[in-house]
Every structure is written in structure tokens, then in C-alpha cells.
PyMOL Python script that loads the backbone (N, CA, C, O; Angstrom):
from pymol import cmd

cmd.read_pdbstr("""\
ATOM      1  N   UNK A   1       0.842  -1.180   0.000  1.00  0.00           N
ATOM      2  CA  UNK A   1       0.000   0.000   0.000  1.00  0.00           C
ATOM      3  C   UNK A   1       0.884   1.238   0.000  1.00  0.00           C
ATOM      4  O   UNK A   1       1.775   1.268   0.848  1.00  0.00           O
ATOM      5  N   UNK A   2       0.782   2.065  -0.674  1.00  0.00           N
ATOM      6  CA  UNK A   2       1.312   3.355  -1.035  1.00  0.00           C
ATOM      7  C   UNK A   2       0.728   4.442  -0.211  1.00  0.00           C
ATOM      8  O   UNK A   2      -0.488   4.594  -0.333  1.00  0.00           O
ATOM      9  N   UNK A   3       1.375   5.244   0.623  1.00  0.00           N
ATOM     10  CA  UNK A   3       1.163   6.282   1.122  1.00  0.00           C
ATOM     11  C   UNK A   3       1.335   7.260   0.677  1.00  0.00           C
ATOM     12  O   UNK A   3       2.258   7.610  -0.058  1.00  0.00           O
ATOM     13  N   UNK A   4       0.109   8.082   1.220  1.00  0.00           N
ATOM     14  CA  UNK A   4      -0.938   9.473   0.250  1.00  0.00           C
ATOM     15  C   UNK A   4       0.369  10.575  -0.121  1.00  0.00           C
ATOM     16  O   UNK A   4       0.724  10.960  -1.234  1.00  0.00           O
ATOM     17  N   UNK A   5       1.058  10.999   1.519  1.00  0.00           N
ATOM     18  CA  UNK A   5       1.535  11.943   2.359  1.00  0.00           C
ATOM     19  C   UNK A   5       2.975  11.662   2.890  1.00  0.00           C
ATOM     20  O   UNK A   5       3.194  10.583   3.441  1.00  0.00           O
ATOM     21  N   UNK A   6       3.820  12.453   2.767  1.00  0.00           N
ATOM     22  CA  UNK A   6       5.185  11.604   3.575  1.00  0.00           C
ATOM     23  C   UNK A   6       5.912  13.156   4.319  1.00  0.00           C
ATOM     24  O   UNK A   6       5.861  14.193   3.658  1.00  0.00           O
ATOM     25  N   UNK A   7       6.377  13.152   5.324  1.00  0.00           N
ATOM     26  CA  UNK A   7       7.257  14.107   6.118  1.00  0.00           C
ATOM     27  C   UNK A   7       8.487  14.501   5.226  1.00  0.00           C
ATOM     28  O   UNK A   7       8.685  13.780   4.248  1.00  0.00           O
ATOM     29  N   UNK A   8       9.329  15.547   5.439  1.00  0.00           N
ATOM     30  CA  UNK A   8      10.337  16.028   5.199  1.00  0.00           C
ATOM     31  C   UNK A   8      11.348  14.667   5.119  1.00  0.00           C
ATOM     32  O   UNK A   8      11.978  14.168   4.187  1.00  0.00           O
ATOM     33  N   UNK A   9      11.163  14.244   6.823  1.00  0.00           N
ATOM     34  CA  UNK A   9      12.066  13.249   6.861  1.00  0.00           C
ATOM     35  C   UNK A   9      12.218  12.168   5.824  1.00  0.00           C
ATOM     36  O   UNK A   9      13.286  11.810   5.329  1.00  0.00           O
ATOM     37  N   UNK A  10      10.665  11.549   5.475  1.00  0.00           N
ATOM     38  CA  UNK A  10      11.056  10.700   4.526  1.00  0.00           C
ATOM     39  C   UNK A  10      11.111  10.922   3.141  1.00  0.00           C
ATOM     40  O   UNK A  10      11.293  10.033   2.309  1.00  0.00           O
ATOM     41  N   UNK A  11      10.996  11.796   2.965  1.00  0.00           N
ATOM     42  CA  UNK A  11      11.674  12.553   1.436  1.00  0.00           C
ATOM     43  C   UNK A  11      12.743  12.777   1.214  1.00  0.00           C
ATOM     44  O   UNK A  11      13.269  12.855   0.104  1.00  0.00           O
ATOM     45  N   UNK A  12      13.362  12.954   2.562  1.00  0.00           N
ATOM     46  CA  UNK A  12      14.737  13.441   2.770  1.00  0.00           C
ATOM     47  C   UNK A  12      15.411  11.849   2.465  1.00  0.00           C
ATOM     48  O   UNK A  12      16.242  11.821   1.558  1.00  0.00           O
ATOM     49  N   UNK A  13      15.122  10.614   3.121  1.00  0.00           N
ATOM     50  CA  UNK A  13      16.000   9.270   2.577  1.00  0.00           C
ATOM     51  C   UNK A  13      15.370   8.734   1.927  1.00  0.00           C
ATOM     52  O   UNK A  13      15.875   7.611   1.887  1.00  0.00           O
ATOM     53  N   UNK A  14      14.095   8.748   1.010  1.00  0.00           N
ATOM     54  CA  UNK A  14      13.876   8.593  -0.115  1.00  0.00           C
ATOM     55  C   UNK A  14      15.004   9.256  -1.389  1.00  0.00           C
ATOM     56  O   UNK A  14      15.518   8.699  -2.359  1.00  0.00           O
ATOM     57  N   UNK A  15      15.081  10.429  -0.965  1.00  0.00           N
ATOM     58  CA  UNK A  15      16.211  10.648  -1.967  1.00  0.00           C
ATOM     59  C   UNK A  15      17.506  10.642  -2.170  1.00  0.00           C
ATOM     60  O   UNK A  15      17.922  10.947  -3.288  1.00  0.00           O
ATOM     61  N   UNK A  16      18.408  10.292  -1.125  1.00  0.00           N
ATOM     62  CA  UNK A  16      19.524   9.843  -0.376  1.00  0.00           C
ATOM     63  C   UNK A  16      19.285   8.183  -0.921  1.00  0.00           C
ATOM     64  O   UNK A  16      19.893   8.082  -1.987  1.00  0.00           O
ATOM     65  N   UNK A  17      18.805   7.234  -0.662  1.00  0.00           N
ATOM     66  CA  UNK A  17      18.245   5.951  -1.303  1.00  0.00           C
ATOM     67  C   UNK A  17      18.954   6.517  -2.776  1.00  0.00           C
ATOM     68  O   UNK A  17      20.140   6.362  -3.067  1.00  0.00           O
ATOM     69  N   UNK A  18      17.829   7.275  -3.700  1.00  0.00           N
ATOM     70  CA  UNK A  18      18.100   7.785  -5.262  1.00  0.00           C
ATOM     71  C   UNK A  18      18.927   7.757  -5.669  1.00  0.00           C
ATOM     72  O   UNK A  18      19.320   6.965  -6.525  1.00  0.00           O
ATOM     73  N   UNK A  19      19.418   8.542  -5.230  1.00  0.00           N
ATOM     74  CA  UNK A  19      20.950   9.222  -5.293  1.00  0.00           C
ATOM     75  C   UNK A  19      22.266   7.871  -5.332  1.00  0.00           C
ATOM     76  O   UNK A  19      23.251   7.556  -6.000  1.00  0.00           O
ATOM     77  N   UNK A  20      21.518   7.420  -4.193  1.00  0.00           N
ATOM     78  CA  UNK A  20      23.016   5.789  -4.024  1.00  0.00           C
ATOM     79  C   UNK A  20      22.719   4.883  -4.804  1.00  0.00           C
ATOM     80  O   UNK A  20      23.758   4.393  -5.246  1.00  0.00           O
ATOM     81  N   UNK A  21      21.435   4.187  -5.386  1.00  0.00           N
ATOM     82  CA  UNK A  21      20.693   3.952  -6.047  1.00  0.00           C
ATOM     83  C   UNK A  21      21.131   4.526  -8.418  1.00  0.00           C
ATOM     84  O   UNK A  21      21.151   3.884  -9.468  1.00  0.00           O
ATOM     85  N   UNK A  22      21.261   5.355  -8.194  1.00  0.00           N
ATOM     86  CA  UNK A  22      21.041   6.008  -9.256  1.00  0.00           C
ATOM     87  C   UNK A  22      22.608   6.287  -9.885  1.00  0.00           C
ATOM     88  O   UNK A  22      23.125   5.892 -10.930  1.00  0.00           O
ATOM     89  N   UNK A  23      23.112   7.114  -8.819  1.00  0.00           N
ATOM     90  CA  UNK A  23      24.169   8.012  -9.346  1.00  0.00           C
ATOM     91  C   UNK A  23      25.806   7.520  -8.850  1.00  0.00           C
ATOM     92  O   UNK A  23      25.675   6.810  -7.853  1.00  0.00           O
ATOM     93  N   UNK A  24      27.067   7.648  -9.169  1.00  0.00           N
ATOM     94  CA  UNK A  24      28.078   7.346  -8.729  1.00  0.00           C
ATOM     95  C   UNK A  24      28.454   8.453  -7.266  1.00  0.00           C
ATOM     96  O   UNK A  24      29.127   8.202  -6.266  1.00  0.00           O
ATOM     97  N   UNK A  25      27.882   9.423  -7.565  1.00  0.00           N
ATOM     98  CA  UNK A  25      27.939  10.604  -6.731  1.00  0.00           C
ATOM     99  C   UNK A  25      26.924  11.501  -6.371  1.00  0.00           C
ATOM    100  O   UNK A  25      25.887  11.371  -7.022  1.00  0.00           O
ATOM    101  N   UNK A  26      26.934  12.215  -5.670  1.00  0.00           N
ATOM    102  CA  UNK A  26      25.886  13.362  -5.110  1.00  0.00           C
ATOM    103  C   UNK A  26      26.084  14.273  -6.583  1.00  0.00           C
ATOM    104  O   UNK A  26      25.045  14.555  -7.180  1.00  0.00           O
ATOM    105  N   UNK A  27      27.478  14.758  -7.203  1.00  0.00           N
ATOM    106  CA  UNK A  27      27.892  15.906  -7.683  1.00  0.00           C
ATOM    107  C   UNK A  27      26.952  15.224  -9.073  1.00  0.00           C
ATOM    108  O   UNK A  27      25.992  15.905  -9.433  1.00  0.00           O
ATOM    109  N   UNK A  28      27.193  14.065  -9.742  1.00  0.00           N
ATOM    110  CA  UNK A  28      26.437  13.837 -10.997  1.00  0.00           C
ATOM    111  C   UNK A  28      24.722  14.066 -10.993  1.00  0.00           C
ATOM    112  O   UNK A  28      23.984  14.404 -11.918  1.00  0.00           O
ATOM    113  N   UNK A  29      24.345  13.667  -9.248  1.00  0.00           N
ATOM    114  CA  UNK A  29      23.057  13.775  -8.748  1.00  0.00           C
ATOM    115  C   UNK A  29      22.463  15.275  -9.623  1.00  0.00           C
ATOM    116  O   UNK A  29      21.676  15.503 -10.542  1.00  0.00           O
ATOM    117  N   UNK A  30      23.479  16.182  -8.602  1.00  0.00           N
ATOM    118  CA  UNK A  30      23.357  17.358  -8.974  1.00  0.00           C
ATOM    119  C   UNK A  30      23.311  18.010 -10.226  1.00  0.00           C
ATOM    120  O   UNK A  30      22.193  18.501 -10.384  1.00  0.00           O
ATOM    121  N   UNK A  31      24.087  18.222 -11.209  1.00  0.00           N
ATOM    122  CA  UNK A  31      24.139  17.918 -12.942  1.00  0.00           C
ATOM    123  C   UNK A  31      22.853  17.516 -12.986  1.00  0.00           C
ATOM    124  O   UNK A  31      21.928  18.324 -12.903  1.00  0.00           O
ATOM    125  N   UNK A  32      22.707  16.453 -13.097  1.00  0.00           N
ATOM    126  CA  UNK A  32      21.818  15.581 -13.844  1.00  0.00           C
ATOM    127  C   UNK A  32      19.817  16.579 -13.612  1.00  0.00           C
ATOM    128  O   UNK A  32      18.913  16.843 -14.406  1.00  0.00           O
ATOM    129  N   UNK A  33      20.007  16.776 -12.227  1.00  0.00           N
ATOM    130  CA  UNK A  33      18.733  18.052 -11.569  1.00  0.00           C
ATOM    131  C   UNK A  33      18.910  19.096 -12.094  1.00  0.00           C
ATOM    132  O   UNK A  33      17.845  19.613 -12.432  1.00  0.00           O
ATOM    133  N   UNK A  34      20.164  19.921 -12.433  1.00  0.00           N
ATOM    134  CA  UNK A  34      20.257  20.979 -13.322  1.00  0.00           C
ATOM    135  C   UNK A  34      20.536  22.170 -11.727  1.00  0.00           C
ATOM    136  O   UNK A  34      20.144  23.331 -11.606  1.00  0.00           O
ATOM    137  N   UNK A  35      21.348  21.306 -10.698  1.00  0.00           N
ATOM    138  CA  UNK A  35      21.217  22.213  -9.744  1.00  0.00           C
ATOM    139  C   UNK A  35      23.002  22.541  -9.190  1.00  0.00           C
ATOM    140  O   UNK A  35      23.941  22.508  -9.986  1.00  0.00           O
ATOM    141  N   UNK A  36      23.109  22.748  -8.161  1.00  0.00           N
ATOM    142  CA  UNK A  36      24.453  23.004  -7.880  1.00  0.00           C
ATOM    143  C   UNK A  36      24.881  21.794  -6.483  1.00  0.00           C
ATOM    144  O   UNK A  36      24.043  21.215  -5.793  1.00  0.00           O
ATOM    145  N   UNK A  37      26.036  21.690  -6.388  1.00  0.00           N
ATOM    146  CA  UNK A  37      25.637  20.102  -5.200  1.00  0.00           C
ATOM    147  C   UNK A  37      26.035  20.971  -4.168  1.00  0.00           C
ATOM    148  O   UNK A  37      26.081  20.405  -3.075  1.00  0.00           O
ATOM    149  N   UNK A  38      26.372  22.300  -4.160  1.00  0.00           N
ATOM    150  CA  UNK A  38      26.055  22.504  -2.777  1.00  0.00           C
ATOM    151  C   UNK A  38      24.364  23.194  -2.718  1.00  0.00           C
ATOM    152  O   UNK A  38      23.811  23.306  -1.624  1.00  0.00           O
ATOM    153  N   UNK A  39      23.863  23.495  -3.635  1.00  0.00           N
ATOM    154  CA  UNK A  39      22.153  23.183  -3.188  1.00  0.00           C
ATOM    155  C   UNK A  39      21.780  21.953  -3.086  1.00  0.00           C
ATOM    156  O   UNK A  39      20.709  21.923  -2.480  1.00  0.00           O
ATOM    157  N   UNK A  40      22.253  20.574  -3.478  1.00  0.00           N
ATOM    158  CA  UNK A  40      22.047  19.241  -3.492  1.00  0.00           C
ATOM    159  C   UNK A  40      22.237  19.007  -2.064  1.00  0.00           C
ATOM    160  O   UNK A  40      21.344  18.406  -1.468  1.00  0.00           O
ATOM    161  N   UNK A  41      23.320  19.412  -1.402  1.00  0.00           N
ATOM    162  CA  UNK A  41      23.660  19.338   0.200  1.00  0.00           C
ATOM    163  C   UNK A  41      22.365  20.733   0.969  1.00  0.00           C
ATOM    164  O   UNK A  41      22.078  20.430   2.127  1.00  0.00           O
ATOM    165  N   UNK A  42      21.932  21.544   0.670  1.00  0.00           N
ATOM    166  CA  UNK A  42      20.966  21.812   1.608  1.00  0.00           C
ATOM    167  C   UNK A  42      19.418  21.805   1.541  1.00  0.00           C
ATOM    168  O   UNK A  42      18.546  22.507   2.053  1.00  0.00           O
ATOM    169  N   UNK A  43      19.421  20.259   0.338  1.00  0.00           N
ATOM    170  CA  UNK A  43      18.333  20.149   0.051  1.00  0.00           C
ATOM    171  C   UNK A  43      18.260  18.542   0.991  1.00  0.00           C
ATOM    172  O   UNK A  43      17.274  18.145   1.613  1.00  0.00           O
ATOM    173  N   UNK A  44      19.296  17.985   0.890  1.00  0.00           N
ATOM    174  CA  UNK A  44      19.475  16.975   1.586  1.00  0.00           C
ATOM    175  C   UNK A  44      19.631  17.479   3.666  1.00  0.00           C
ATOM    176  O   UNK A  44      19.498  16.622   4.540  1.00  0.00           O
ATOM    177  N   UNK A  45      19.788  18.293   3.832  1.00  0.00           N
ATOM    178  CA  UNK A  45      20.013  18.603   5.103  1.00  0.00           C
ATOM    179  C   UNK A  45      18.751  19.377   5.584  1.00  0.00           C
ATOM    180  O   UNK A  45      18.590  19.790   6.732  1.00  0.00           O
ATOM    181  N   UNK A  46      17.757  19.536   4.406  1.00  0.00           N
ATOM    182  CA  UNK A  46      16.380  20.445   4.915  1.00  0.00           C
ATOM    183  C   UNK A  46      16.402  22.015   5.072  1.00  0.00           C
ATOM    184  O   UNK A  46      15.460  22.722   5.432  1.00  0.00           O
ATOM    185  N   UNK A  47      17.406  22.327   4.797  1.00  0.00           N
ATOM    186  CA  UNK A  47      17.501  23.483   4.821  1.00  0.00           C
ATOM    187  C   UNK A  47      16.670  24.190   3.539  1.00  0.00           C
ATOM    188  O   UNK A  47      15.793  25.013   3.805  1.00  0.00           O
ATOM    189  N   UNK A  48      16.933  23.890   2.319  1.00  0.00           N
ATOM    190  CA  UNK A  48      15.841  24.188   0.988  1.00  0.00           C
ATOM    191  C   UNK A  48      14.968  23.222   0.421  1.00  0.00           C
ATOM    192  O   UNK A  48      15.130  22.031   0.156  1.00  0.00           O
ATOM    193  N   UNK A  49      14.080  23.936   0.301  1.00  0.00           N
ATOM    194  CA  UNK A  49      13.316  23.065  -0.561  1.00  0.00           C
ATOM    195  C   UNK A  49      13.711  22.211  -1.581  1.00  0.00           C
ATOM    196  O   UNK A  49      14.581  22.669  -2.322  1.00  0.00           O
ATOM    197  N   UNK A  50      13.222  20.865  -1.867  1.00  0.00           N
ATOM    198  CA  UNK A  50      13.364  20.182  -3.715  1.00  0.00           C
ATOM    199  C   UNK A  50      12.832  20.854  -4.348  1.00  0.00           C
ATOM    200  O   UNK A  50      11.784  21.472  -4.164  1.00  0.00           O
ATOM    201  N   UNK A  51      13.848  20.784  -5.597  1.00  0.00           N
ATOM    202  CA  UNK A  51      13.362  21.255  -7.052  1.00  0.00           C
ATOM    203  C   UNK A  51      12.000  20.319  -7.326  1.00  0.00           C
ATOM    204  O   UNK A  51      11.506  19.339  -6.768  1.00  0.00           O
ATOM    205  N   UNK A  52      11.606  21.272  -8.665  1.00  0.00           N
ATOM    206  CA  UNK A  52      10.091  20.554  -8.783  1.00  0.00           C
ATOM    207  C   UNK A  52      10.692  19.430  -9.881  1.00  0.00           C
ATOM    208  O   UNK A  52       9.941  18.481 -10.105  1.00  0.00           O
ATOM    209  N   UNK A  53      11.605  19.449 -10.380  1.00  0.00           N
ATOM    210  CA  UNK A  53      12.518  18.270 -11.012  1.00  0.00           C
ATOM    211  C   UNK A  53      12.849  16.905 -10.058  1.00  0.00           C
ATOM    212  O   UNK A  53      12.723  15.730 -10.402  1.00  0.00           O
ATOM    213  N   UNK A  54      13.094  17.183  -9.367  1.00  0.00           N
ATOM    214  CA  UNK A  54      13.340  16.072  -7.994  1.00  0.00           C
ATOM    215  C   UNK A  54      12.376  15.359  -7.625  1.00  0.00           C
ATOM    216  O   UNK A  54      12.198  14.146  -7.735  1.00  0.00           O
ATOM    217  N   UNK A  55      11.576  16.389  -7.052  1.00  0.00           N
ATOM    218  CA  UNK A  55      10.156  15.874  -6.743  1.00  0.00           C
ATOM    219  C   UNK A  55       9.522  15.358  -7.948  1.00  0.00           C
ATOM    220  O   UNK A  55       8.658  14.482  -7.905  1.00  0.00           O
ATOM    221  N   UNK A  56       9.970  15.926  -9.091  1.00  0.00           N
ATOM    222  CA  UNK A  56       8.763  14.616 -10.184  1.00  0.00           C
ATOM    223  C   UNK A  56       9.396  13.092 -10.611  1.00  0.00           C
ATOM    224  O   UNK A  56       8.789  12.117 -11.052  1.00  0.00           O
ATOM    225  N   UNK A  57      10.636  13.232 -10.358  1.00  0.00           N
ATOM    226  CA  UNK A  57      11.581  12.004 -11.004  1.00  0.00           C
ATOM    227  C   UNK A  57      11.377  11.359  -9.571  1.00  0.00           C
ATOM    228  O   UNK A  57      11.393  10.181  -9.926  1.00  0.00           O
ATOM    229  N   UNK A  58      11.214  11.315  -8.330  1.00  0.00           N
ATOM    230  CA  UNK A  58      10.659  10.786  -7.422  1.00  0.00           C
ATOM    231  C   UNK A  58       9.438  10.219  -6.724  1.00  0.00           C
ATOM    232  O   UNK A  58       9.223   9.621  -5.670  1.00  0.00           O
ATOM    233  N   UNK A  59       8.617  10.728  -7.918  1.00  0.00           N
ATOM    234  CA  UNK A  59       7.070  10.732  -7.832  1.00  0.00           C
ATOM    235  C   UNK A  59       6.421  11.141  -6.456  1.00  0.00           C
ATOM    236  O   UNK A  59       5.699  10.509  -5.685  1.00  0.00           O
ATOM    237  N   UNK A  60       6.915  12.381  -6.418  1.00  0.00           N
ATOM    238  CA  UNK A  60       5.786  13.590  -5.004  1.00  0.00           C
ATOM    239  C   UNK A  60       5.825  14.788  -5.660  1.00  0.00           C
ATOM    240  O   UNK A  60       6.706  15.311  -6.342  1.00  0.00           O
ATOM    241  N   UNK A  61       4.771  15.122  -5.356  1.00  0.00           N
ATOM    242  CA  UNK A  61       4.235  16.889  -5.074  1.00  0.00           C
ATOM    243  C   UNK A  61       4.284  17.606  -3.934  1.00  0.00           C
ATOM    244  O   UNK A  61       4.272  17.131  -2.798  1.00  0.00           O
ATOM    245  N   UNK A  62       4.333  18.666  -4.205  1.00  0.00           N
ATOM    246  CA  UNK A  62       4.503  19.953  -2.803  1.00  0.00           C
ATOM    247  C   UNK A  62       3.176  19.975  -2.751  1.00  0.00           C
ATOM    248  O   UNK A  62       2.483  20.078  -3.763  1.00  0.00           O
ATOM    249  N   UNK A  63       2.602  19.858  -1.295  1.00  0.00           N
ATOM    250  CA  UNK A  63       1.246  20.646  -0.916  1.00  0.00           C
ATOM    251  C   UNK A  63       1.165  21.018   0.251  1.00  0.00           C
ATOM    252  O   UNK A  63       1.744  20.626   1.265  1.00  0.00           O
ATOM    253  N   UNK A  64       0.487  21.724   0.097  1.00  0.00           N
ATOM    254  CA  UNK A  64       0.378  22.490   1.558  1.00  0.00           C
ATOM    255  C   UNK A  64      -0.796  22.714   2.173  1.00  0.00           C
ATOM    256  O   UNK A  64      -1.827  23.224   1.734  1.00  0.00           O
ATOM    257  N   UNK A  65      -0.371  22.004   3.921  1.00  0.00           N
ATOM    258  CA  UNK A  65      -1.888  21.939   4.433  1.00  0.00           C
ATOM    259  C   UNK A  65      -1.541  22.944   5.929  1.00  0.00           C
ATOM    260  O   UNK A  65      -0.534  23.418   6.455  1.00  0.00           O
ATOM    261  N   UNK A  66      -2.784  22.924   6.162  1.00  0.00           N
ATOM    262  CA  UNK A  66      -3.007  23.900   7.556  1.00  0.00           C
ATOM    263  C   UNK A  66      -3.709  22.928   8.434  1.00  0.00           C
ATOM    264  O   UNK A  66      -4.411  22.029   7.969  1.00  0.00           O
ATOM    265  N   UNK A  67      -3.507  23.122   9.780  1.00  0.00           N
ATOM    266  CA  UNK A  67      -4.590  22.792  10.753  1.00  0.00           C
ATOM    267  C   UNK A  67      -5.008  23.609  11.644  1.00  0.00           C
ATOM    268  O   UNK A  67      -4.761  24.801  11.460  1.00  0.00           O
ATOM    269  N   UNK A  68      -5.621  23.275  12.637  1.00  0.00           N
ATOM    270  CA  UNK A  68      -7.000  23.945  13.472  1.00  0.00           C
ATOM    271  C   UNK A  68      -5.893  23.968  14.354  1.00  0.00           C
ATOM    272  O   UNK A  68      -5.076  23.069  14.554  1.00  0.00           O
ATOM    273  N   UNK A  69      -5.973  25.334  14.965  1.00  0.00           N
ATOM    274  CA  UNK A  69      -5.173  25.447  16.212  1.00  0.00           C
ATOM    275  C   UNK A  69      -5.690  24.869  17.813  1.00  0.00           C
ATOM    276  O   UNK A  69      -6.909  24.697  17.818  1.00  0.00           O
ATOM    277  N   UNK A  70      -5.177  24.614  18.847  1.00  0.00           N
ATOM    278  CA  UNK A  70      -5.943  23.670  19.902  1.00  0.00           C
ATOM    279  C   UNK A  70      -6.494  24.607  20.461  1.00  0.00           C
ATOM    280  O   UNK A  70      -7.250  24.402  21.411  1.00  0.00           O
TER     281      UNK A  70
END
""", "prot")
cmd.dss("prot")
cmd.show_as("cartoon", "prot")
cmd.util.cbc("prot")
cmd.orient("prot")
């Protein structure tokens, strides 16, 4: 069963997985996204957002939800 929704966190080693998975390196990672690998390193550390390139070759979308305050 496939889940709807996933945290930072698991986006974050979903794509770390990719990356080891995919590439010889982070730096080809990077190339290959059309990004720089030190944005590759603060996309991996949470500091920036994924490209919308990342997120589609990974199969997720950005959405954004709110909740009810207590």
C-alpha cells in the first residue's frame, strides 16, 4: 500500500536511497537536476526546498496543508 503523504524526513531518505541507487555521486546527482551540489547538500540537510525536477523524477508533489489550532 502506497502512502498518500510523507514528512520532510522521509523525502529526505527517499532521496539519499536515489541518489546511491542512481548516481556514482551526489555531484552527478546534482548535474543531472540541473542544480548546484552545494544546493544538493541543503536540500538533503532540509535546509531548501526540492526542485520541482526532484520531486517529479521521485514521484511527489509539494502541498500544503493547515490545521486547526488547539
Amino acid at each position: 500500500m502506497t502512502r498518500r503523504y510523507s514528512n520532510d524526513q522521509d523525502l529526505i531518505k527517499t532521496l539519499r536511497m536515489y541518489i546511491k541507487r542512481h548516481f556514482d555521486k551526489k555531484k552527478d546527482a546534482a548535474e543531472h537536476w540541473g542544480v548546484s551540489g552545494n544546493y544538493l547538500s541543503m536540500i538533503l540537510s532540509s535546509t531548501k526546498p526540492p526542485t520541482k525536477e526532484i520531486l517529479d523524477e521521485l514521484g511527489y508533489e509539494r502541498v500544503k496543508m493547515y490545521k486547526f489550532k488547539n
